[in-house]
C-alpha positions in Angstrom: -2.7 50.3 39.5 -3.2 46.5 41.4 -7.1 46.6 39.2 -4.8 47.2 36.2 -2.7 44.3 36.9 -5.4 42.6 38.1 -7.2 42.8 34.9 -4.1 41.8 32.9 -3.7 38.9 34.5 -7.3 38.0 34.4 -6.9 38.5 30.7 -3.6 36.4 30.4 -5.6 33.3 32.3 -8.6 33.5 30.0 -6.6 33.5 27.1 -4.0 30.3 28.0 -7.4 28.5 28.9 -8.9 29.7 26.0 -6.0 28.1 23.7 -5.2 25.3 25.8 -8.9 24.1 25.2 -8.7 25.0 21.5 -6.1 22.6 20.8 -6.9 19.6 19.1 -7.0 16.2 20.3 -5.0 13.8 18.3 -5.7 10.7 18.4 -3.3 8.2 17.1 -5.0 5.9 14.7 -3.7 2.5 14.8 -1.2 1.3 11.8 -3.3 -1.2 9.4 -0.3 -4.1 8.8 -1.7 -5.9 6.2 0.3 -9.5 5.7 0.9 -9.6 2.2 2.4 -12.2 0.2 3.9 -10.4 -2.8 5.6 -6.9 -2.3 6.2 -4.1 -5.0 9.1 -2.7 -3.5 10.5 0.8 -3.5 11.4 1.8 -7.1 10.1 -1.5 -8.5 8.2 1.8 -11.1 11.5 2.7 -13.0 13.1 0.2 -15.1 16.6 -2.0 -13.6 14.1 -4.0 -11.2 13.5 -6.7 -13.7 17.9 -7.0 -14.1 17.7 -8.4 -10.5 14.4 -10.2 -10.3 13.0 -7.3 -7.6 9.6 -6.1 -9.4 7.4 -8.6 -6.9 9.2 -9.8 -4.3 8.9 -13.0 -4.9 8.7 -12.9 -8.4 7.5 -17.0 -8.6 5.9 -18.1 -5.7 4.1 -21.6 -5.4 0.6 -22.4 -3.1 -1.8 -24.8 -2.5 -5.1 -25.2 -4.6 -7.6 -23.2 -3.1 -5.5 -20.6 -1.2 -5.3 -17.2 -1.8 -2.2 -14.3 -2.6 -2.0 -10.8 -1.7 0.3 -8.3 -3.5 0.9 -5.2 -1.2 2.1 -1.9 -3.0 5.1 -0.5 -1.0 7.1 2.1 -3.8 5.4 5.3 -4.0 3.9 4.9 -7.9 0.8 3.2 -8.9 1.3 -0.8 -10.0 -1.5 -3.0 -10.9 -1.5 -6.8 -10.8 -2.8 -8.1 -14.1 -3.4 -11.4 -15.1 -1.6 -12.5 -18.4 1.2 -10.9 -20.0 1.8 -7.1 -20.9 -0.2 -6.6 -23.8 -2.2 -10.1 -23.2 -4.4 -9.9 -20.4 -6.1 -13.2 -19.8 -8.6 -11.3 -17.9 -8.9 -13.9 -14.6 -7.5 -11.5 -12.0 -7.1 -7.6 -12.3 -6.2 -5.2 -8.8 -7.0 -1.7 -10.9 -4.5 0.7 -10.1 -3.0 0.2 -6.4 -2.0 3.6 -4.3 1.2 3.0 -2.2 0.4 0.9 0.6 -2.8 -0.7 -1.1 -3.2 -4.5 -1.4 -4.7 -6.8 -3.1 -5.8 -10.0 -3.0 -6.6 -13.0 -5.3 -8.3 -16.8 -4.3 -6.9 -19.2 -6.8 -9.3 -21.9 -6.7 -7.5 -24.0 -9.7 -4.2 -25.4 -10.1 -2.1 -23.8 -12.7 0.2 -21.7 -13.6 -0.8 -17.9 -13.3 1.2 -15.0 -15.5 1.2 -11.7 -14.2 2.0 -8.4 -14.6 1.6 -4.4 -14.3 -0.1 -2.7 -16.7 1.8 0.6 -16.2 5.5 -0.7 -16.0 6.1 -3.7 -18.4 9.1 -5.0 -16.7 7.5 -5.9 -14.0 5.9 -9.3 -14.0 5.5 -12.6 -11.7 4.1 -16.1 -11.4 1.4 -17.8 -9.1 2.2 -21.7 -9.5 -0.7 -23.0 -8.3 -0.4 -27.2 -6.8 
């Protein structure tokens, strides 16, 4: 009877040690912040964002010659940033489709005024004024 138990409770320990060493060590990645300047904000995809001026957050933003902006997808749909208009790309500056949380970034390196837009929502456009 007491090698029975005994047994059992050798069992019992080989298996807790067993799983305990089976589970799997998660480590905890850090958080990439990216700093952007532009946001697409949460449901910036459906149309109404444009009624408010909320598509990019800013919509018209100014900076120096030779600085650079980045755009910084928060909604959950795929956006692009598109030089030009809907329709009229001038073909200077193009992200491709951005996942959520993607970014993008573009170095204007000429002053101007820069048009843009994303291809898959055509409410949604901005302005880089560049000075």
């Amino acid at each position: 009877m007491i090698i029975g138990i005994v047994t059992v409770y050798v069992i019992m320990m080989i298996g807790l040690v067993t799983f305990d060493s089976s589970k799997e060590k998660i480590s905890e990645e850090p958080e990439v912040v990216v700093n952007a300047d532009i946001i697409m904000p949460t449901k910036a995809s459906r149309p109404g964002c444009e009624e408010a001026d909320r598509c990019y957050i800013p919509s018209v933003i100014a900076i120096d010659f030779g600085n650079q902006v980045t755009w910084i997808n928060e909604d959950s749909a795929f956006h692009t940033v598109t030089s030009g208009f809907y329709g009229e790309s001038s073909e200077l500056f193009d992200s491709g489709h951005l996942d959520p949380y993607e970014s993008f970034t573009f170095d204007f390196d000429e002053k101007g005024t820069y048009d843009y837009f994303c291809t898959l929502h055509p409410w949604m456009k901005g302005q880089v004024i560049v000075g």
